[in-house]
C-alpha positions as CSV (number, residue, x, y, z in Angstrom):
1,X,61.7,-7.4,-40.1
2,X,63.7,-10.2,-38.9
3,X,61.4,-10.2,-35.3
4,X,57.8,-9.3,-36.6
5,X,55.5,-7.7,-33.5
6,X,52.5,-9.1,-31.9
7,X,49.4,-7.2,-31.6
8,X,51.1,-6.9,-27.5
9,X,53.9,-5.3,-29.1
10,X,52.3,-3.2,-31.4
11,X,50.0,-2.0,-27.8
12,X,52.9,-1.4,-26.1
13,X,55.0,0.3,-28.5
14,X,51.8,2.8,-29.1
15,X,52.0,3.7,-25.7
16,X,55.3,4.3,-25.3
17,X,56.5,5.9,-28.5
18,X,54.2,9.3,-27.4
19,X,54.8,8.7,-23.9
20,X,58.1,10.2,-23.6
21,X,60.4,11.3,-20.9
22,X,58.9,14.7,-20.2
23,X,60.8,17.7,-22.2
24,X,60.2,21.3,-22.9
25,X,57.3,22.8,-24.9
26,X,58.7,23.7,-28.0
27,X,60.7,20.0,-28.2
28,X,57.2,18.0,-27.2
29,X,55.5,19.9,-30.4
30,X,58.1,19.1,-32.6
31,X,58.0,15.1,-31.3
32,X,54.6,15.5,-31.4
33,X,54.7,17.0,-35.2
34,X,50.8,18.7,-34.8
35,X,48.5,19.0,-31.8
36,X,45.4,18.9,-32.4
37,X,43.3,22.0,-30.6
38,X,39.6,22.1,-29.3
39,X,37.9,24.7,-27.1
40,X,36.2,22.7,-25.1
41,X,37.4,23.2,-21.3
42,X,36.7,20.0,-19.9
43,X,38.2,20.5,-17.0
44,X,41.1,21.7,-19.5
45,X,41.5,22.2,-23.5
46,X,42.2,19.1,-25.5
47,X,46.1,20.9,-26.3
48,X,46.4,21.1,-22.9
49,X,45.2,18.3,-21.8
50,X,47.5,15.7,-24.5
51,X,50.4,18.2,-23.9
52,X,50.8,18.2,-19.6
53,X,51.8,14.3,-20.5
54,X,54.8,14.9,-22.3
55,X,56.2,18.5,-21.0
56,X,58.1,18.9,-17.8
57,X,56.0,21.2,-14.9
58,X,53.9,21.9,-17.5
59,X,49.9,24.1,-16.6
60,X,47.1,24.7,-17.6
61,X,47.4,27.3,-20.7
62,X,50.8,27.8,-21.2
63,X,50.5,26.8,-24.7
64,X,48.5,29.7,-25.0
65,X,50.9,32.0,-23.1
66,X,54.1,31.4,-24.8
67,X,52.8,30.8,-28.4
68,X,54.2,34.3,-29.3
69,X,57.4,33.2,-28.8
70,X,57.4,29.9,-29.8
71,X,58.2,28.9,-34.0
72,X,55.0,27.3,-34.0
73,X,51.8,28.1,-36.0
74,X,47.6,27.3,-35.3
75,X,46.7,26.5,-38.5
76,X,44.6,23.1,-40.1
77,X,46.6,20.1,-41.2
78,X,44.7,16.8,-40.5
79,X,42.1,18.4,-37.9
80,X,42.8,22.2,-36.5
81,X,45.6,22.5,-34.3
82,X,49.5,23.5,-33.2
83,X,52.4,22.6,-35.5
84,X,55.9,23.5,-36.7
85,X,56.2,27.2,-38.8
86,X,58.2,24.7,-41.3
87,X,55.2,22.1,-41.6
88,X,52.9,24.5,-41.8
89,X,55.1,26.1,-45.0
90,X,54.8,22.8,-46.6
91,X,50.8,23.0,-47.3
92,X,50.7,27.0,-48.2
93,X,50.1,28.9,-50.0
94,X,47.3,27.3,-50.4
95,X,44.9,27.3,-53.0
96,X,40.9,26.4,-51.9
97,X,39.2,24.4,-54.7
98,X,37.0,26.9,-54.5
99,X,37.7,30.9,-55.5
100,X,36.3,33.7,-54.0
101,X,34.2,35.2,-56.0
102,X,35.4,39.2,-56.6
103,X,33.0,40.7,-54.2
104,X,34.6,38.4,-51.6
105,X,38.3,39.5,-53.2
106,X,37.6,43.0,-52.8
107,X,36.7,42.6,-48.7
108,X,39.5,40.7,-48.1
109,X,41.8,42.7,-49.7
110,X,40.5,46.1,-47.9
111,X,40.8,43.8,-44.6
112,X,44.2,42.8,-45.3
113,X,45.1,46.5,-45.9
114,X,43.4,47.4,-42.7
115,X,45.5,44.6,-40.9
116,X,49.1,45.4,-42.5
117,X,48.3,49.0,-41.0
118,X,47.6,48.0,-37.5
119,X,49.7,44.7,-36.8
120,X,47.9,43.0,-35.3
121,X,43.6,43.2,-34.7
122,X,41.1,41.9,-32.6
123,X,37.7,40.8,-34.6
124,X,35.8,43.3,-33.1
125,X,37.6,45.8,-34.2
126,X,37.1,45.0,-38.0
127,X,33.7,44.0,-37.5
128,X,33.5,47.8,-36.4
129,X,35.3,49.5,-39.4
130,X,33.5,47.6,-42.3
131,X,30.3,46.5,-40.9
132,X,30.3,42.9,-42.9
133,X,26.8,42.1,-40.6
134,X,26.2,38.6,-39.9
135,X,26.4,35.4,-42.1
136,X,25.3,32.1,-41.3
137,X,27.9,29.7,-39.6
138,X,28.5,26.0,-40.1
139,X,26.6,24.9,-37.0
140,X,23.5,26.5,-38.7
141,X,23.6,29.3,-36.3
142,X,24.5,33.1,-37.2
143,X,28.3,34.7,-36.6
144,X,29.5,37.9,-37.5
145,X,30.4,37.5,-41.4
146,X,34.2,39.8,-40.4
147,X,34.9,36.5,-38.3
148,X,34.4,34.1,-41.0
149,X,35.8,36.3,-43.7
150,X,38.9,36.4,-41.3
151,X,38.8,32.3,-40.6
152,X,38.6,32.0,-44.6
153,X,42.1,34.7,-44.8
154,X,44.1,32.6,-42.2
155,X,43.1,29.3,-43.6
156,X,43.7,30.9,-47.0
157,X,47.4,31.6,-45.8
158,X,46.7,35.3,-46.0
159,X,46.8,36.0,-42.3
160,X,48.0,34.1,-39.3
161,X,47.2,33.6,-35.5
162,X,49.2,35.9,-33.6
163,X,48.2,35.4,-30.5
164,X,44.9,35.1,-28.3
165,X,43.4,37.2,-25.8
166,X,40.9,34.9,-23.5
167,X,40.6,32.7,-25.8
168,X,40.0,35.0,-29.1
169,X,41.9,35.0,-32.0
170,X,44.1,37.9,-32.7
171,X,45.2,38.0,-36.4
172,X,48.2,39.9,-38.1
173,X,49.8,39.3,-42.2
174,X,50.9,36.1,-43.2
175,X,54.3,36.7,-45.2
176,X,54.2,34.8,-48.6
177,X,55.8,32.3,-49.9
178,X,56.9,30.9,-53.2
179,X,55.1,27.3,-54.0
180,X,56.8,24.2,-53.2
181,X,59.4,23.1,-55.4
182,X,58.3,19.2,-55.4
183,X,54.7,18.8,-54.4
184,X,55.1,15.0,-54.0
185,X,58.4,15.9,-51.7
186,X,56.3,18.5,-49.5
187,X,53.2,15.3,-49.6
188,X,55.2,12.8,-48.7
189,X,56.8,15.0,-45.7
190,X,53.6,15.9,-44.8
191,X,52.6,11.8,-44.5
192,X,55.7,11.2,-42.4
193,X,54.6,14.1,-40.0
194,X,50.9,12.0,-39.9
195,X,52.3,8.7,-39.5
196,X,54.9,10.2,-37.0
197,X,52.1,11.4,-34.7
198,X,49.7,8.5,-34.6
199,X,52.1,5.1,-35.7
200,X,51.4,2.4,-35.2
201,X,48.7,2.5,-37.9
202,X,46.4,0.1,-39.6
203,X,46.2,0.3,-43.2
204,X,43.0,2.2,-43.3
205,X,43.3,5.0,-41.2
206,X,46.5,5.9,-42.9
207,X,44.2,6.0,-45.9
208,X,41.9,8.1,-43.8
209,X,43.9,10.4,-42.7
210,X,45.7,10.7,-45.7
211,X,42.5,12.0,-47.2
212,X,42.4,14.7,-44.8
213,X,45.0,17.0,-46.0
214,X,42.2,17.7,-48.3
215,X,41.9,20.3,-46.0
216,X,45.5,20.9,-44.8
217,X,46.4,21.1,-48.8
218,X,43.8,21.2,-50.7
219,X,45.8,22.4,-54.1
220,X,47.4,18.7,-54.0
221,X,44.3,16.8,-53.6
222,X,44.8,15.1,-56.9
223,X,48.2,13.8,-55.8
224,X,46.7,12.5,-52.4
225,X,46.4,8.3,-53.9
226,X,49.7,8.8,-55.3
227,X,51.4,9.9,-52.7
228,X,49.4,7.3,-49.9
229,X,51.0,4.5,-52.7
230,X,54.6,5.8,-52.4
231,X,54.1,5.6,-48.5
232,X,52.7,1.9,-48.8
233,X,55.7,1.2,-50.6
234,X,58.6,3.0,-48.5
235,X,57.0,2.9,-44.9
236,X,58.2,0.1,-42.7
237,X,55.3,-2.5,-42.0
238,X,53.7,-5.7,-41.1
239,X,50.3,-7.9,-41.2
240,X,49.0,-9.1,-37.9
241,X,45.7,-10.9,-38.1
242,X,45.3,-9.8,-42.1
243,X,45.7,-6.3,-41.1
244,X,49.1,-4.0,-42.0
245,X,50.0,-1.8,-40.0
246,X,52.6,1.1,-40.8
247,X,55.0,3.1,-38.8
248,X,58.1,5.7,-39.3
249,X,61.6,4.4,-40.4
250,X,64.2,4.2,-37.9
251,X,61.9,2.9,-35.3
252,X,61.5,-0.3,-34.2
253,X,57.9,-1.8,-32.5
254,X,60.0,-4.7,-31.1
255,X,62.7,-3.0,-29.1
256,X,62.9,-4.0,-25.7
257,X,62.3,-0.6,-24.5
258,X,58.9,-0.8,-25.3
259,X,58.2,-4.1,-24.0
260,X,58.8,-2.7,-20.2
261,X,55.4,-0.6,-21.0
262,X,53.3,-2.9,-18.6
263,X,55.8,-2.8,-15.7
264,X,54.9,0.8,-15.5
265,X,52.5,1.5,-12.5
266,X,51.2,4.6,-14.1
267,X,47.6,6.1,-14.4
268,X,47.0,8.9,-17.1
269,X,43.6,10.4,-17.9
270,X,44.2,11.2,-21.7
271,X,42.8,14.0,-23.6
272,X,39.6,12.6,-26.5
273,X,42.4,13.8,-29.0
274,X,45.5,12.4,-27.9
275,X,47.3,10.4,-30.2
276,X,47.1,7.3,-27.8
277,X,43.5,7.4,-28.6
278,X,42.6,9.4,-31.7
279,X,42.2,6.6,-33.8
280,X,39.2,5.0,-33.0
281,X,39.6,2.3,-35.5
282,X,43.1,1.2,-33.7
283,X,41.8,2.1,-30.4
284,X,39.3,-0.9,-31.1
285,X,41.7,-3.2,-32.0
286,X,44.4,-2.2,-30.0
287,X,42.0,-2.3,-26.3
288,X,39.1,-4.3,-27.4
289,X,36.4,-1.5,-27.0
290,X,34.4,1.4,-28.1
291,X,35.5,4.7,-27.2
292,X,33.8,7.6,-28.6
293,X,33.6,11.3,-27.9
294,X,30.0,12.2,-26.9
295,X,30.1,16.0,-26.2
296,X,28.3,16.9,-29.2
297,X,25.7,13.2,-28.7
298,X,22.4,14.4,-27.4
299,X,22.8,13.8,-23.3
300,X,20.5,10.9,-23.3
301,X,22.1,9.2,-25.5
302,X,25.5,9.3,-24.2
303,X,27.0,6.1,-22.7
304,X,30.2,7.6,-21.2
305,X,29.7,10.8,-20.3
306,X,30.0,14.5,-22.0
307,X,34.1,14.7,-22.0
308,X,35.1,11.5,-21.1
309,X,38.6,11.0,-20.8
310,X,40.1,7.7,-21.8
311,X,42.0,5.8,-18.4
312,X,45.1,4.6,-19.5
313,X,46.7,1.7,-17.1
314,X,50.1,0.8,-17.9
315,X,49.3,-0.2,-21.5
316,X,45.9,-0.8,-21.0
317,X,43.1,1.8,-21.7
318,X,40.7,0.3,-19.1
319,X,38.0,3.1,-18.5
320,X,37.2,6.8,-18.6
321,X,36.8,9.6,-16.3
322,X,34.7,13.2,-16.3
323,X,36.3,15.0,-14.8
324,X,35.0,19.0,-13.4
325,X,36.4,21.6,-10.9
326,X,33.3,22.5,-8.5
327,X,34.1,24.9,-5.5
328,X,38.0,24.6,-6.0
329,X,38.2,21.0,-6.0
330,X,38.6,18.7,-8.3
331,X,35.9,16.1,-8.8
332,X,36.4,12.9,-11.0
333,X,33.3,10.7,-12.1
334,X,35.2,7.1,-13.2
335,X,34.2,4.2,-15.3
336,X,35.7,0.8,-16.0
337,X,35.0,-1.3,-19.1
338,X,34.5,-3.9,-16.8
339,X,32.4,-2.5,-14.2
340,X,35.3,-2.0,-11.9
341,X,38.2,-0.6,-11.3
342,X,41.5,-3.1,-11.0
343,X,42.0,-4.4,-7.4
344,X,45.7,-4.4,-7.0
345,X,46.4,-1.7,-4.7
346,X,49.1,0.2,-7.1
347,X,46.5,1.0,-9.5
348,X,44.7,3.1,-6.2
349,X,48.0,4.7,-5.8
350,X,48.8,5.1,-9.3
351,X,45.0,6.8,-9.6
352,X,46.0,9.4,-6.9
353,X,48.7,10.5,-8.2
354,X,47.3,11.0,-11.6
355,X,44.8,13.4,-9.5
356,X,47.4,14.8,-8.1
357,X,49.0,15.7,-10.9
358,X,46.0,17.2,-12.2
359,X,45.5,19.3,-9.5
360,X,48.8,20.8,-10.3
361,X,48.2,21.3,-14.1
362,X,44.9,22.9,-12.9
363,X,46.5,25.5,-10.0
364,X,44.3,23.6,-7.8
């Protein structure tokens, strides 16, 4: 590049680039390229919370409400999440490195007969018609073995999310598909959708998440170094401080648009999972501190709370907040990196209105 970017560029232009003008819902999730889902509802779900940021009047579950209708799948890619029907095409069908075993064939099979008959089916309702029993989960604990067996047909590409009903999972066929015509071409596609979601990004976490479509496509592992070489080679990049960082083509970290970023008097309160702050590596060098999400840290041990939520000022990431609805209201438990909140008196205004706003996305 003819202008290379400071580390204050590269800050700013993280900030901005996912921080765009407010749009609809199914345009935010193709910007976005994947949203990452948990069910934790802290005082919102993670896909709510990194969506109400970049959708126009947007509340509290409407993700969940108009998924139906929307060309969007839940399905894994780097982590479990919401993405594009045509990026999740790229990574099926999909191919486990490790086969059922026929016993396993033969109850999937009878399930997926059972589904194509009905449409669409509640777990419960083929945990009542074949009885499967329990099986033990991967927290250690015991689930009903239909639910797994029905996880392992979606991830599988044999069934899909059709919609949920409070929260559950309601399944229905997966129509097949023919195998990609280029691996590399459907890898490399699947990179840009990666690096398009959390750019700017250091040299190791695009290694890192690279290795996660493992588990997004797990046929192509063996093609997973080749194709992280190809995107070394044809990604734009730079060194700053003896690290390179990488980001999509067409972009620019330099423009001037991004270097207004500070003059913005803006508070957000960002999801654990948002792409702002996913990166934990990045977030460290990027802010100068250690985030980390503590809800599954024993409670003694946690420094910033259960669901903290990083505090973005302007392009700063300055603190954290737990938040919780008691009684109808909205209470918010605050933290600074450096013991205190800022003193200029638009950051107080900027906070309110980021409550505010919260209040709305909660129907407060």
């Amino acid at each position: 590049m003819a202008n290379e970017p400071t580390l204050d560029q590269l800050r700013r232009y993280a900030v901005a680039r996912t921080l765009f003008t407010p749009t609809t819902l199914p345009q935010a999730i193709r910007r976005l390229g994947f949203v990452q889902a948990d069910p934790i509802r802290a005082p919102a779900r993670a896909q709510d919370l990194t969506l109400r940021h970049r959708i126009k009047d947007y509340r509290a579950g409407d993700l969940e409400a108009r998924y139906p209708r929307l060309d969007i799948e839940e399905d894994f890619f780097v982590n479990y999440g919401f993405l594009p029907r045509a990026t999740q095409a790229l990574m099926h069908p999909r191919s486990p490195a490790t086969p059922w075993p026929a016993a396993r064939q033969r109850q999937a099979a009878a399930v997926l007969d059972f589904v194509r008959e009905r449409g669409v089916v509640h777990p419960r309702e083929v945990d009542a018609a074949f009885a499967h029993g329990k099986a033990r989960n991967w927290f250690g604990g015991s689930s009903n073995a239909s639910t797994q067996l029905l996880d392992d047909m979606h991830y599988r590409g044999l069934l899909r999310i059709a919609r949920r009903e409070g929260g559950v999972r309601l399944y229905a066929v997966r129509p097949g598909q023919a195998s990609a015509a280029s691996p590399a071409a459907a890898m490399d596609a699947l990179i840009d959708v990666i690096v398009g979601k959390y750019a700017p990004l250091p040299s190791a976490s695009l290694g890192d998440l690279v290795s996660r479509l493992r588990g997004g496509a797990p046929q192509w592992a063996g093609d997973r170094a080749a194709a992280l070489a190809r995107a070394r080679q044809r990604l734009p990049q730079t060194q700053v401080d003896g690290i390179t960082w990488f980001w999509p083509a067409g972009e620019n970290p330099t423009s001037r648009r991004h270097a207004a970023v500070p003059d913005t008097d803006a508070v957000r309160l960002l999801a654990p999972f948002d792409p702002i702050v996913w990166d934990r590596r990045r977030f460290e060098i990027l802010w100068g501190w250690a985030y980390r999400f503590e809800a599954y840290t024993p409670a003694p041990k946690r420094q910033r709370g259960y669901y903290a939520l990083p505090l973005l000022w302007r392009d700063r990431v300055i603190g954290w907040g737990n938040l919780a609805v008691e009684g109808g209201r909205l209470v918010a438990d605050l933290g600074y990196v450096d013991g205190r909140p800022p003193t200029d008196a638009t950051f107080t205004q900027a906070l309110d209105e980021e409550l505010d706003r919260l209040r709305t996305f909660l129907a407060l």
